[in-house]
N, C-alpha and C positions, 0 to 999 in steps of 0.2 A: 495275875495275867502274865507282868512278868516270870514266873515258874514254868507254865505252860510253853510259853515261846522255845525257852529254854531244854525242854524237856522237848519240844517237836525238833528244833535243832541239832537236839545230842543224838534223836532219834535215826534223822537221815543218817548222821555218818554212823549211828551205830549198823544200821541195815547195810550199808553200802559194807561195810570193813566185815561183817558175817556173810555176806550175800550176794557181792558185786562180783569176787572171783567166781563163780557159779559160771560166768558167762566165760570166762578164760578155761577151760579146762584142759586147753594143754599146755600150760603155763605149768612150770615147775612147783611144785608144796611149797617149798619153802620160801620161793616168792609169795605167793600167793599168800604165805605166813607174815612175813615180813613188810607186804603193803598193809594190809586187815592192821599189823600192828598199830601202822603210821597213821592210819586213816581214826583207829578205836584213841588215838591220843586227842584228837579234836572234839570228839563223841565224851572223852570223861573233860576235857574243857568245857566242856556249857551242862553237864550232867550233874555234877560236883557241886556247880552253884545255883544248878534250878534247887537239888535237892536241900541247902542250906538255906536260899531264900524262901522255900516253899515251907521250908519245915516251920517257919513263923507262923503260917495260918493253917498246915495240914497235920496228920499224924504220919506217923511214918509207912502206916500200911495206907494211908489216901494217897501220900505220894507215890506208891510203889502201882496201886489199882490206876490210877491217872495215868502211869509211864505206859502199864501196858496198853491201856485201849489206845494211846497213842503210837506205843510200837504195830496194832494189829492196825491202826489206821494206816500210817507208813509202810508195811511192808505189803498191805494190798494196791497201794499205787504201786508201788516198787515193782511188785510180783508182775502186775498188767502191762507197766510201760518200758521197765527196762529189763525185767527178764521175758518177758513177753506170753506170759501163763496165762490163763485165764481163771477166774474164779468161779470154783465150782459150786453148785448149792449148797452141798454138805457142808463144803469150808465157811461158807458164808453165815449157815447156821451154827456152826461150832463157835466163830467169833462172834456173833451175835450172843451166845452164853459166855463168853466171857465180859463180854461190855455189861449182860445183867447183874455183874460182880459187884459192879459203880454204884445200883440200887442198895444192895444188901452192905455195902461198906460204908458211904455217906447218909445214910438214911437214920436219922435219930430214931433210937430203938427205947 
């Protein structure tokens, strides 16, 4: 559970530090370069030790299927309330097949 947390937490700033300049865009590149930096340093803090802590009960590709349905969970709030997009069907089903990934990866075969 601890890994998860850790993983939702690395998640926001990793979306924010990809995603948040979107909304500045006439802000200079290489600002925009330069925060994303600052913000992705807090994002590999809790990233680094979800994946260390997780790695005791996960494999390395559970952890990697987990980060993402957590990252498509994250950037669909993100996308809604702070870039203010809306989600479309098709999006919705695209990320829906990726979340089927979690079947075919934790599922003792």
């Amino acid at each position: 559970m601890k890994t998860i947390g850790l993983l939702l937490l690395s998640n926001i700033f990793m979306t924010f530090a990809w995603y948040g300049h979107l909304k500045y865009k006439k802000a200079p590149l290489a600002a925009a370069i330069i925060v994303s930096w600052g913000i992705a340093f807090f994002e590999y803090c809790f990233q680094v030790p979800a994946n260390r802590i997780g790695y005791a009960h996960f494999s390395a590709a559970q952890l990697k299927t987990i980060q993402e349905v957590i990252t498509i969970a994250v950037f669909c709030v993100f996308s809604v309330f702070y870039l203010k997009e809306g989600l479309k069907w098709n999006y919705i089903v695209g990320f829906f097949c990726i979340v089927l990934a979690v079947v075919f990866v934790f599922k003792k075969w």
